[in-house]
N, C-alpha and C positions, 0 to 999 in steps of 0.2 A: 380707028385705033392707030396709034403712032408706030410707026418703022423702027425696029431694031438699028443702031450704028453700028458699024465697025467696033472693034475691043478696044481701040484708043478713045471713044466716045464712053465705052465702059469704066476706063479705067479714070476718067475724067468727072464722072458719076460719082464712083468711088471718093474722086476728090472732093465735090461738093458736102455729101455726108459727110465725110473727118472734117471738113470746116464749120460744117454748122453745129457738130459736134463740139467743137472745140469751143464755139460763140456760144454757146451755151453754160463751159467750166469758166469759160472767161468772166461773163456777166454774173456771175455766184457772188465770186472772189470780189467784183469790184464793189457790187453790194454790199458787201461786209462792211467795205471801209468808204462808205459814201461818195463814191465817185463813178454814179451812175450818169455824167457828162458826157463822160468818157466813153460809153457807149454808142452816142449816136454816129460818129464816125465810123463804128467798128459794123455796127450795125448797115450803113450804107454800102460800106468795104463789099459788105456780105452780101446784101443787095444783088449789088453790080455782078460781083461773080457768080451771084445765081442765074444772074438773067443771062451772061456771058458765057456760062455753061448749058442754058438751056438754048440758047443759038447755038449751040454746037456741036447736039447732041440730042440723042431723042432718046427721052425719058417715058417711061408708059404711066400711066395718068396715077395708077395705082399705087405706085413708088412717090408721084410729086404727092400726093394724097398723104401718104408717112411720112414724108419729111415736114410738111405741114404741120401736123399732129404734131412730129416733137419739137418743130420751133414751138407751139405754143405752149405746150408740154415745158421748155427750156425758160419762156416769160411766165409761165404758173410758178416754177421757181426760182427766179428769179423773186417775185412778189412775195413768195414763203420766205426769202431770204432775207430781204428788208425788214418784213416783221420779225420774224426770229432776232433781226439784229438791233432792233426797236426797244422788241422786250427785255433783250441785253443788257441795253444799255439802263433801261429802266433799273434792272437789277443792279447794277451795277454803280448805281448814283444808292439806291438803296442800303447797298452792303458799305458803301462809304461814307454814310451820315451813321452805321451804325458803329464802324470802323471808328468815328471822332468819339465817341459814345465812351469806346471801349477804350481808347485811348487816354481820356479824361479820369473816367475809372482806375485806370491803370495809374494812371499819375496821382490819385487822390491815393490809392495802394502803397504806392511807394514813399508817399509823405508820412502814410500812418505807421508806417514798417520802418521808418530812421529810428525815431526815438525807441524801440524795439531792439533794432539791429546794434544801438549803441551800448545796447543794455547787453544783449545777448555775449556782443564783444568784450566787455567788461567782466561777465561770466567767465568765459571762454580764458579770460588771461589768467581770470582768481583759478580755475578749474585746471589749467596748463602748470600753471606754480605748483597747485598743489600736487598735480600728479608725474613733477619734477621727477621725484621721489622716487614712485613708483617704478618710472622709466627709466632710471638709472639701476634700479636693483636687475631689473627684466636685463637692460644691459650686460651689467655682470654676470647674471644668471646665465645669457646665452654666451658669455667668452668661457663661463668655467665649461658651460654642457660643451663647447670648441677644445680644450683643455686638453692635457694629458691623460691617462686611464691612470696615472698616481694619483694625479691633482686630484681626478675628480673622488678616489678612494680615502684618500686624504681627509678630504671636503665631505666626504660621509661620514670618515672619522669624527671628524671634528662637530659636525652635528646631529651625531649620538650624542658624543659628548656635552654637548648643548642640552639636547632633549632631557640626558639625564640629569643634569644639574638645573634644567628647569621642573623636572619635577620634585626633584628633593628642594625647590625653592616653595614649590606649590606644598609639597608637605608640609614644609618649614611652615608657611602660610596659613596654613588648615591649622595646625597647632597653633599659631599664635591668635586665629579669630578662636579658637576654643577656649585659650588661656583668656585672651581679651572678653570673654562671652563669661568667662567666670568671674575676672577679675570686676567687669560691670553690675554683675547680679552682685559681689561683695561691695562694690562703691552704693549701690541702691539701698542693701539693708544697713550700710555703717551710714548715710544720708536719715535714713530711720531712724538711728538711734541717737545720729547728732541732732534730730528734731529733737526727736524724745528728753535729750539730753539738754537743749535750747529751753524748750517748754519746761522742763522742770529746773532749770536753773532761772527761767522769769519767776517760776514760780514763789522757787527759794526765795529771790532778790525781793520780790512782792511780801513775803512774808518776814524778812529780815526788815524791810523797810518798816513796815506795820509795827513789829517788834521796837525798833528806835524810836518811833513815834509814843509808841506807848510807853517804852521808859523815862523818854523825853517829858511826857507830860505825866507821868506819877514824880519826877522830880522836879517836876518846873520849879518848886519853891526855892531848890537850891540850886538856881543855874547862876546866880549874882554871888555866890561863897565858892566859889573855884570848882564848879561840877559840868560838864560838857557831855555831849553824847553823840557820837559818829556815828557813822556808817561809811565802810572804806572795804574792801578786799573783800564782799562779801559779808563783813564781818560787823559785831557792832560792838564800840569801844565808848564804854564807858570812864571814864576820866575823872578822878576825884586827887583836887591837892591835896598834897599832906597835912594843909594845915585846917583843914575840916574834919579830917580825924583821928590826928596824932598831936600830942605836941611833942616839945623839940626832944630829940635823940629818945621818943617813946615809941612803945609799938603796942599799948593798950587804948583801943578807939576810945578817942571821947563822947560825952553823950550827944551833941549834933550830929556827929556822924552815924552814931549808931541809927539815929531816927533814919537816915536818908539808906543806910544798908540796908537795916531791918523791912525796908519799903522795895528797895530792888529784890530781894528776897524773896518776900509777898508774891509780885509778882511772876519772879522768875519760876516758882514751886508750880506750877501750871504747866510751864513749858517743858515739856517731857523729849523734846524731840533736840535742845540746846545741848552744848558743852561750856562750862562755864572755865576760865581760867584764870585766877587774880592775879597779878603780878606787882611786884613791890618793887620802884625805882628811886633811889636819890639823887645829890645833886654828888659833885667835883670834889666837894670838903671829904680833905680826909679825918677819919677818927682817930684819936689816941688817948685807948682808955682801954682797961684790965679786964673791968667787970661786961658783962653782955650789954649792948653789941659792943665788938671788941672794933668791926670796919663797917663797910656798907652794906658787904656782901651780906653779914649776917642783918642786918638792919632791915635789909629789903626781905630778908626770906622772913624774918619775924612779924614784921607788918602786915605780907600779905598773907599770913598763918594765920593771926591773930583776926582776920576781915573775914577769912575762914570758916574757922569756926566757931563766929558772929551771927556768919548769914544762916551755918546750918543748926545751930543754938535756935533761931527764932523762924525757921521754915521748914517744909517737910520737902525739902530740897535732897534730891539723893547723892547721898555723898561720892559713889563713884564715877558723878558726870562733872563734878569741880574739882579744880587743881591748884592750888597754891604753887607760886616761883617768884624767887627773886633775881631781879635781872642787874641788884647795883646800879653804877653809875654810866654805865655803858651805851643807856637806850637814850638820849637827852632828847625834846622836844624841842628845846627852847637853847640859842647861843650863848647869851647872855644871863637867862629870865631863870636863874636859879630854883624859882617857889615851882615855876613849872614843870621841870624835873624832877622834884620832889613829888610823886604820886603815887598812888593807888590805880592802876589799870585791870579794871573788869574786863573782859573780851568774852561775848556771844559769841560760840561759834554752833552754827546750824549744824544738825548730822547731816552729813553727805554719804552715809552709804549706799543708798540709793542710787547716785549717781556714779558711786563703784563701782556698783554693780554694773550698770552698763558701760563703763569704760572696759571693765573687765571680759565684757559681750566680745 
């Protein structure tokens, strides 16, 4: 068994364990960062001063026994340390292929997010404009609530005052959608009655038409002896010269004429629904004579008297739907065409009270 030293061999003991101790955090550290070279010098250093300390000092076997143990104890981690820093690094090359990964990602991110962001900002300006507006009332809103205690009594005044002139605007409004809501349902039934009124005024015209057509052809024989047949205003105007059935300054029809009246007649004693009106026109020429007619005016009234009652002599025409007048020289068809002016005008006119009647709706 080895000999106890003096306390200076103790304390020199001492020193060997804090070195190998320390060769042990030394060789970690250099591990880590691969500069395990660098050991073997450090490692001799250690060597030497072990042996140089065991010359000079007596150690009992038991102690050299645990220092032993933790050098190898100090190379066991040292070798843990290596791999731990192995698998580091493996990690570490790992997280940075996934690092380019994400990077790329990132970059594809931000390409598909421009045309986005352009749009967004685009938004953002239309959406700023519009609530220009806003931000400006909000503004005013918070200098009035800053204000006076008048200003701001004032400013309640005055939008009462508001309130209530908007609601007597709102009334105002309710009454005129109620006026408008009536006035509607009256444009919808007088639309009604302007059909109604359309519809039986085609009607009329369809049947005034029919009517001219049918005069037209019960006189066709005399359409070449100065006899014509319109339809104008509604109305249908028969047209007969004077000289088919008067002759000169007479107003007793002659016998062609009478054929062609006594034939309108015929027909017309059917139509129950007509107003008949004769009229008696001349020409310019004045008269100057004693005995009947004395002018035109009586000329024309005698004529169309006399066609009168011709037609109702030879039809069962009712005498309070025809009207004899003479109209003189006042009515001229014709500028120049004298015989034209000289006539007999019949006038159909359709009863219209029906259609009074709804006007009067």
């Amino acid at each position: 068994m080895a000999m106890c030293l003096p306390n200076i061999k103790n304390e020199m003991f001492k020193l060997q364990v804090t070195l190998l101790l320390f060769f042990n955090t030394y060789k970690c550290k250099f591990a880590g960062h691969h500069k395990t070279h660098h050991m073997r010098p450090l490692t001799a250093i250690f060597s030497i001063i072990t042996i140089a300390l065991l010359l000079h000092s007596c150690v009992p076997a038991r102690k050299y026994e645990e220092m032993e143990a933790k050098y190898k104890q100090a190379e066991s981690d040292l070798a843990s340390c290596k791999t731990k820093h192995e698998a580091t690094e493996k990690s570490l090359a790992d997280i940075q292929t996934e690092l380019a990964e994400l990077k790329k990602s990132n970059d594809k991110l931000r390409s598909d997010t421009a045309e986005q962001g352009r749009v967004i900002r685009t938004q953002r300006y239309l959406y700023d404009k519009i609530n220009e507006q806003n931000r400006e009332i909000q503004r005013q809103l918070e200098f009035l609530r800053k204000g006076a205690e008048d200003d701001s009594k004032k400013l309640s005044t005055e939008m009462e005052a508001l309130r209530i002139q908007l609601q007597r605007k709102e009334d105002e409004l309710k009454t005129l959608e109620k006026d408008l809501d009536r006035r509607k349902s009256e444009l919808e039934k007088s639309e009604v009655r302007v059909k109604e009124l359309e519809d039986m005024l085609a009607k009329k015209d369809a049947a005034v038409k029919a009517l001219k057509d049918k005069v037209a052809e019960a006189l066709l024989s005399f359409k070449d002896k100065g006899l014509t047949v319109e339809q104008k205003n509604g109305k249908v105007y028969v047209s007969l010269e004077a000289k088919l059935l008067f002759a000169t300054m007479s107003y007793n029809v002659d016998k062609e004429g009478k054929e062609a009246l006594i034939k309108l007649a015929k027909l017309l004693e059917t139509q129950t629904d007509l107003e008949v009106e004769v009229e008696g026109h001349t020409d310019t020429d004045k008269i100057h004579r004693t005995e009947v007619p004395i002018d035109n005016w009586e000329l024309s009234v005698l004529r169309a008297t006399s066609v009168v009652k011709l037609m109702l002599a030879n039809s069962k025409m009712d005498p309070k739907k025809i009207t004899a007048a003479g109209k003189s020289e006042f009515l001229p068809v014709h500028v120049t065409d004298k015989a034209k002016n000289r006539r007999i005008e019949i006038v159909l006119i359709p009863n219209l009270d029906e259609l009074y009647k709804i006007l009067e709706k």
